[in-house]
C-alpha positions in Angstrom: 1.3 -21.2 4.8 2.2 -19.2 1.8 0.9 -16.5 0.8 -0.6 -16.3 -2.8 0.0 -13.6 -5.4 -1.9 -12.8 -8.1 -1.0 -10.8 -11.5 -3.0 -7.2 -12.1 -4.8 -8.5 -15.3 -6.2 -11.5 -13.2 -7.6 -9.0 -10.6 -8.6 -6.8 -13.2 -11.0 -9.3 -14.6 -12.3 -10.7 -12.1 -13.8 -7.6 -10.8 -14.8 -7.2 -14.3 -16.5 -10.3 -13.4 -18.6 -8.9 -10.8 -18.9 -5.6 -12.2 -19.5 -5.6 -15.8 -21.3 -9.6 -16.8 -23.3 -9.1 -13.4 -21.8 -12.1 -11.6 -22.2 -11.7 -7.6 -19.3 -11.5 -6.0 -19.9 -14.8 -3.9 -20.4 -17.3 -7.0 -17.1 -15.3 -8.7 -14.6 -16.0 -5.5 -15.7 -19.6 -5.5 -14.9 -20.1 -9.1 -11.4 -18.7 -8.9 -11.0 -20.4 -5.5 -10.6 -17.3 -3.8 -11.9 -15.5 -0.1 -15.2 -13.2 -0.9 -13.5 -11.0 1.2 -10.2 -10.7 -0.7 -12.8 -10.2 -3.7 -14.6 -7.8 -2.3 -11.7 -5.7 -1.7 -10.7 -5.8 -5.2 -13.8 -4.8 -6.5 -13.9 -1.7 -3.9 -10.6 -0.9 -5.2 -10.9 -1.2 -9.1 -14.6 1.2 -8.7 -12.5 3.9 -6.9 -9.1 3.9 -9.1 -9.8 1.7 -12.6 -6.8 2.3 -14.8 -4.6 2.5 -11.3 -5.8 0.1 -9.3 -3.8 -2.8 -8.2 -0.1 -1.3 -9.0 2.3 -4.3 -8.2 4.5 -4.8 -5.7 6.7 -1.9 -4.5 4.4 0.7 -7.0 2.1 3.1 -5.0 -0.7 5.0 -6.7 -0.2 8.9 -6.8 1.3 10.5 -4.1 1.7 8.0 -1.6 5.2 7.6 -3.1 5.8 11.1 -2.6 4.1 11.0 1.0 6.2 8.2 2.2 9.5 9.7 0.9 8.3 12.5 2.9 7.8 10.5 6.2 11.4 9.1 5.5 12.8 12.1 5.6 11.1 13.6 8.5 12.2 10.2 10.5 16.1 11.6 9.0 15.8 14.7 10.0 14.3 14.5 13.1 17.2 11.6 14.1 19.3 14.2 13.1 18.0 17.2 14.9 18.2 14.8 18.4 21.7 14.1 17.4 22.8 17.7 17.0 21.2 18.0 20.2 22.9 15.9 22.3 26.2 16.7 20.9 25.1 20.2 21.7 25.1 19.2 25.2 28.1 17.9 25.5 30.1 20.8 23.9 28.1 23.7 26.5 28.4 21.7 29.7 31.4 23.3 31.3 34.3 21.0 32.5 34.7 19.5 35.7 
């Protein structure tokens, strides 16, 4: 089953749906033909972040971009660092 995608504006308005004309979430999701759920979500989301909610694909919302860069580069350095270590090893060991 695939897996639908839909555009910022038409998440935008229909939490503006729910949000600003009053429409329960419920009645909304089945006029759209979409899960309450998934709705539900949106809504949550656009309350807490308005102009940057829903980002795209790919486009994270104030420093989660930076924190995941971040995380990448500790998983680097840390491969690295067990690297060096082992190679290290092998140099100290004396020979047999």
């Amino acid at each position: 089953m695939l897996r639908r995608k839909f555009t910022k504006e038409f998440k935008v308005e229909a939490c503006k749906l729910v949000l600003e004309k009053g429409q329960g979430i419920r009645e909304v999701s089945q006029n759209l033909g979409i899960g309450e759920g998934m709705l539900g979500r949106w809504v949550r989301t656009y309350r807490t972040n308005r102009g940057e909610a829903f980002p795209g694909e790919g486009n994270l919302v104030g420093n989660e971009k930076r924190i995941r860069d971040l995380e990448a580069e500790v998983r680097r350095l840390s491969l690295e660092r067990e690297i060096l270590k082992k190679a290290m090893a092998y140099f100290v060991e004396p020979p047999k």
